[in-house]
C-alpha positions in Angstrom: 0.0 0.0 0.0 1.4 3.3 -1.0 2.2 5.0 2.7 3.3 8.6 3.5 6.6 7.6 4.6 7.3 6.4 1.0 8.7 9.5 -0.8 7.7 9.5 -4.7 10.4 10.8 -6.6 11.8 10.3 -10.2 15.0 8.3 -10.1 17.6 10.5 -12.0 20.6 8.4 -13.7 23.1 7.9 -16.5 21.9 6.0 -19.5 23.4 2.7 -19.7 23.4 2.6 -23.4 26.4 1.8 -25.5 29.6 3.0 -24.1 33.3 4.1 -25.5 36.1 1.9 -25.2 37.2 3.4 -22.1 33.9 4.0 -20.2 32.7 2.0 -17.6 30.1 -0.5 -18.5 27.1 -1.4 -15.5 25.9 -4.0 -15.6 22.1 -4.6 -15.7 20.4 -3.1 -12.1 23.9 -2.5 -10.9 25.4 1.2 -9.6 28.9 -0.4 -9.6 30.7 -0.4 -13.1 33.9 -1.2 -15.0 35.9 -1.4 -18.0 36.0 -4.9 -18.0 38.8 -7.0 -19.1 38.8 -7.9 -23.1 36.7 -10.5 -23.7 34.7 -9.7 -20.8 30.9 -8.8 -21.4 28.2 -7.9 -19.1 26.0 -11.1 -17.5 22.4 -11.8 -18.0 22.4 -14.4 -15.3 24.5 -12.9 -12.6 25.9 -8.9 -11.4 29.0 -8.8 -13.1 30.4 -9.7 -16.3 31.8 -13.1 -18.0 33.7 -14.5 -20.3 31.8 -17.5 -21.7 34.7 -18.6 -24.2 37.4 -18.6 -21.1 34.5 -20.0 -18.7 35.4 -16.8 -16.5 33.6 -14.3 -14.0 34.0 -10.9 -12.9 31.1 -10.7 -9.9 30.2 -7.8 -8.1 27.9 -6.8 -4.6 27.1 -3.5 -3.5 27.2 -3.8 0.3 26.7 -1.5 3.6 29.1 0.9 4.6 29.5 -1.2 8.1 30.3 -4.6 6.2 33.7 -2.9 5.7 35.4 -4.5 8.5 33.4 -8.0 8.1 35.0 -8.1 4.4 38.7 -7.5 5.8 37.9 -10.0 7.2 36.5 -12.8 4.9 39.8 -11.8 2.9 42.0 -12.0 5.9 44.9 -15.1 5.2 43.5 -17.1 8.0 39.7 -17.2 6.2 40.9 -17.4 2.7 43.2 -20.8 4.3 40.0 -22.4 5.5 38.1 -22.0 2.5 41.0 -23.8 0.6 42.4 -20.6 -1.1 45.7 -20.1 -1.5 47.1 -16.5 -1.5 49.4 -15.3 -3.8 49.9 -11.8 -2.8 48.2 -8.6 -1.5 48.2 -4.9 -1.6 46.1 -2.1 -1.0 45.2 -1.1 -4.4 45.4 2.4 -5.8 41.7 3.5 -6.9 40.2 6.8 -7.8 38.7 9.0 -5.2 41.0 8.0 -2.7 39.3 5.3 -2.0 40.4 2.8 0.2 41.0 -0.8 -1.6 42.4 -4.2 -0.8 43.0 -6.9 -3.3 44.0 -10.4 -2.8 45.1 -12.8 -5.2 44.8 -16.3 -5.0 44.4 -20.0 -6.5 41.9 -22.5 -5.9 40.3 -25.9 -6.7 36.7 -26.3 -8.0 35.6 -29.6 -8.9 33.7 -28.6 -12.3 37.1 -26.4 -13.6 39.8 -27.8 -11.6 42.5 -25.0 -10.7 41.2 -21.0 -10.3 42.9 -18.4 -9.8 40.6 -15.8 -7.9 40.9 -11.7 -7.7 39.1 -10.4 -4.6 38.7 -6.5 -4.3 36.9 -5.0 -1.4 36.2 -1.3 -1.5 35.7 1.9 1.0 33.4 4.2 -0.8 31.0 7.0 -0.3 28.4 4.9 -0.9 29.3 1.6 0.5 31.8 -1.3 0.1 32.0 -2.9 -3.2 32.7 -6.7 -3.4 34.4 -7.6 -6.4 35.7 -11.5 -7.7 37.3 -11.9 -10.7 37.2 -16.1 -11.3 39.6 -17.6 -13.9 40.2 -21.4 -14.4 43.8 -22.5 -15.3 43.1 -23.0 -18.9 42.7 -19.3 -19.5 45.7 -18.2 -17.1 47.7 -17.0 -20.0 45.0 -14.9 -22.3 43.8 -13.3 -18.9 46.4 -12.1 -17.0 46.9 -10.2 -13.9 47.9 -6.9 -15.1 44.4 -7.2 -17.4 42.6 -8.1 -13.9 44.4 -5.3 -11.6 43.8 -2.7 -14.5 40.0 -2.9 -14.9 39.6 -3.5 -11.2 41.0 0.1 -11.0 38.7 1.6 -13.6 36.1 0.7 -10.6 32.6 3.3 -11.0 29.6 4.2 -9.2 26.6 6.0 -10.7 24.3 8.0 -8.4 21.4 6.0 -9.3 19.9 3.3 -11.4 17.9 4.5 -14.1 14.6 3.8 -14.2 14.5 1.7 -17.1 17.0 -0.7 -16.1 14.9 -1.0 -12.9 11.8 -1.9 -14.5 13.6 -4.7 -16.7 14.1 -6.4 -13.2 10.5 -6.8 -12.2 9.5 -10.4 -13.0 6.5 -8.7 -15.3 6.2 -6.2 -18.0 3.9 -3.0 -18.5 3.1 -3.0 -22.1 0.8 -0.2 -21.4 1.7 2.5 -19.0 -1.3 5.0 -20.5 0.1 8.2 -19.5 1.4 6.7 -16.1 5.3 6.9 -14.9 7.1 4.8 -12.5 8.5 6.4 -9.7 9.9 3.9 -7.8 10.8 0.3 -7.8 9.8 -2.2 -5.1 12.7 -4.7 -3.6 12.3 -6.0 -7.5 9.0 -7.7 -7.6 7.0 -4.0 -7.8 6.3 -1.1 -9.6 4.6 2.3 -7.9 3.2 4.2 -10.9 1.7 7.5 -10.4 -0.5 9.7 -13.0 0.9 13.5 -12.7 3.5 16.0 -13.5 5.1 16.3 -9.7 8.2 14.5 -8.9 7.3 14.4 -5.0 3.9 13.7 -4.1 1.2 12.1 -2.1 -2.1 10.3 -3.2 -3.9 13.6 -2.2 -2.2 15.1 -4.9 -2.3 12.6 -8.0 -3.5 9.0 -8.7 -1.2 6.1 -7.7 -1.8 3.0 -8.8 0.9 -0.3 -7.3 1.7 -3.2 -9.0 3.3 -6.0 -7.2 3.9 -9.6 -7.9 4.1 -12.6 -4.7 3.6 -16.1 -4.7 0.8 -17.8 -4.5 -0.9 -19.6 -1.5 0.4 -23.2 -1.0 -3.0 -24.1 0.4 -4.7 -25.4 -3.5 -8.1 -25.3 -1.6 -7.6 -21.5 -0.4 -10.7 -19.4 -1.4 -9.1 -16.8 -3.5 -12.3 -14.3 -3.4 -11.3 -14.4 0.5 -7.9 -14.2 0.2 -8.1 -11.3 -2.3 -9.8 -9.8 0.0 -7.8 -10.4 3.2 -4.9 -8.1 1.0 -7.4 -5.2 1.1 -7.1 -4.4 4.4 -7.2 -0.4 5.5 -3.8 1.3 5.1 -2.1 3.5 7.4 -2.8 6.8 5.7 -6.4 6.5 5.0 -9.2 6.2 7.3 -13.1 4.8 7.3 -12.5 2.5 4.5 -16.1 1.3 2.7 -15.7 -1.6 0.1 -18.7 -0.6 -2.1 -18.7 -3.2 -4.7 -16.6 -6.6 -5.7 -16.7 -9.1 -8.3 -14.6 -11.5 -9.9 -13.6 -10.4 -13.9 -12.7 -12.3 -16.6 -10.3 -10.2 -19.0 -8.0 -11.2 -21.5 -8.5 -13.9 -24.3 -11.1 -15.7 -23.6 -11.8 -14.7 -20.5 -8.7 -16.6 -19.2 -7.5 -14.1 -16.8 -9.6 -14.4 -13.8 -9.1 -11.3 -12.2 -10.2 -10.6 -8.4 -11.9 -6.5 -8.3 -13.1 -4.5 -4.8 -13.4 -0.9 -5.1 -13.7 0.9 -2.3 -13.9 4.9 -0.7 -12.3 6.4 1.9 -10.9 9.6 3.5 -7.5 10.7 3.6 -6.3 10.3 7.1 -4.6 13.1 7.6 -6.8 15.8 5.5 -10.1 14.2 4.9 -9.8 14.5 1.2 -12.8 11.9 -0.2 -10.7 8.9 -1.8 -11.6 6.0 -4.3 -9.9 3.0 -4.6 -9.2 -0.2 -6.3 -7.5 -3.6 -6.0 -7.1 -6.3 -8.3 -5.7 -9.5 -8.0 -5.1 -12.2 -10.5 -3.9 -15.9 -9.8 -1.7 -17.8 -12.4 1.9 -19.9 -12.4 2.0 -20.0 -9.1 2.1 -16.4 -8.4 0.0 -14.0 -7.2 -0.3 -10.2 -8.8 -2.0 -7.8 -7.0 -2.8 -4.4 -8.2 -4.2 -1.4 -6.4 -5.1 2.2 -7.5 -5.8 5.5 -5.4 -6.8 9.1 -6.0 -8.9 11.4 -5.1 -12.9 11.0 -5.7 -12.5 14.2 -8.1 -10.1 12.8 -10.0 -11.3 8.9 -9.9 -13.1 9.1 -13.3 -10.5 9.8 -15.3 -7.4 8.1 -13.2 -9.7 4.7 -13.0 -9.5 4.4 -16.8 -5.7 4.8 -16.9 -5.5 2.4 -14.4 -7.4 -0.4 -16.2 -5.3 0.3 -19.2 -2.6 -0.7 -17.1 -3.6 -3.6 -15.5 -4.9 -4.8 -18.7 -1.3 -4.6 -20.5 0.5 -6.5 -17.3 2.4 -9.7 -19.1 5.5 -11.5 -19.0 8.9 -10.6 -20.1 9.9 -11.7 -23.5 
């Protein structure tokens, strides 16, 4: 449910188009960038970048400022001994900013590729504390080297934000039809807040919402799903003297093959008593649950109702 303490904003960012040869390249959702090494590319399947001809992997994490001192010591010769890596050599690595880096190099023995040799970079940044492991079995020792590995580690990145596009290519659904609606904000991966209006900060009092959110479905085959879309609809913190006012079950797409769960509802605003409208569907399928739910103001329900159809009626899968 969209709550006051959630700030709706428009996520500012450089485009992660096509880069020059000596621009960093993020990968896919990431803030954390590089020039990787030749024959590197960015991964569909993993943050980072790979090398599927040399069966090698740059990964990277984003972590909490704090997890600095945890990483030291997850690096540290005694940890990297008990996991069965042996170290080669370490330094504190020079990195732009001023930022404080230590890398370890090391070998090690997987039992799919045999021998590895392993790059692990830890970072001090503004931001956080990258995590960086570069993963490169023994037939490819000599086409990727170590000065290759040390110099794109040092071409490390960070952008201020992810754009938005990126961030809706990680939801596991697409909109095909956002009718007039932008997103402003991206939920933990598996939702969307879209809001109908022209101001980058605002409240539900000001301009429609509408939230689109995908979970899994209830293990319990026998559940009644008219009850359990229900039980979702349950008053939110920031409106008050909630009134479902009508519900039924629709049957949209092709067919009819996309049972879809509908309660509207009317409330006040709990802080203003601005007269409020409002909407949930929820649709069962695969296993997973989508719910949907729209807000605005009575005045503006007419026309921010249709947009919000339009949008739950281009939900699908990514191709």
């Amino acid at each position: 449910m969209m709550l006051r303490i959630i700030t709706f904003s428009l996520f500012l960012g450089a485009s992660a188009g096509a880069a020059c040869a000596a621009d960093p390249i993020y990968p896919l959702g990431s803030r954390l960038g590089f020039v990787p090494p030749p024959g590197f590319v960015a991964s569909k399947n993993f943050p980072g970048f790979e090398n599927p001809d040399a069966k090698s992997m740059m990964m990277m994490a984003a972590l909490p400022a704090q997890a600095y001192p945890d990483m030291e010591k997850a690096i540290s010769a005694e940890a990297l001994k008990a996991q069965g890596v042996t170290e080669e050599k370490r330094e504190n690595l020079a990195l732009p900013n001023n930022a404080k880096g230590v890398l370890v190099v090391g070998t090690d023995t997987d039992k799919e590729r045999g021998k590895i040799r392993k790059w692990m970079l830890i970072e001090q940044l503004p931001e956080g504390v990258a995590l960086v492991s570069v993963v490169v079995p023994e037939p490819a020792f000599k086409t990727i080297t170590d000065d290759m590995v040390r110099t794109s580690l040092k071409t490390l990145a960070v952008r201020a934000s992810i754009p938005m596009e990126e961030q809706l290519q990680l939801v596991p659904f697409k909109l095909n039809d956002m009718s007039g609606l932008h997103a402003v904000r991206v939920m933990g991966n598996n939702g969307v807040i879209l809001t109908y209006g022209d101001k980058p900060t605002a409240l539900p009092t000001d301009q429609p919402f509408f939230a689109v959110q995908i979970g899994p479905a209830p293990t319990d085959q026998n559940v009644d799903r008219d009850n359990f879309a229900r039980s979702l609809f349950t008053s939110p913190g920031d409106v008050k003297e909630l009134h479902v006012v009508s519900g039924e079950l629709l049957k949209l797409g092709a067919g009819g093959s996309q049972l879809t769960h509908e309660l509207q509802a009317e409330a006040l605003d709990a802080f203003t008593n601005t007269p409020m409208k409002l909407v949930q569907w929820v649709r069962f399928g695969n296993g997973s649950v989508i719910r949907m739910l729209g807000i605005a103001r009575a005045d503006q329900w007419q026309t921010a109702f249709t947009h919000f159809r339009a949008v739950r009626d281009g939900i699908g899968p990514h191709e």
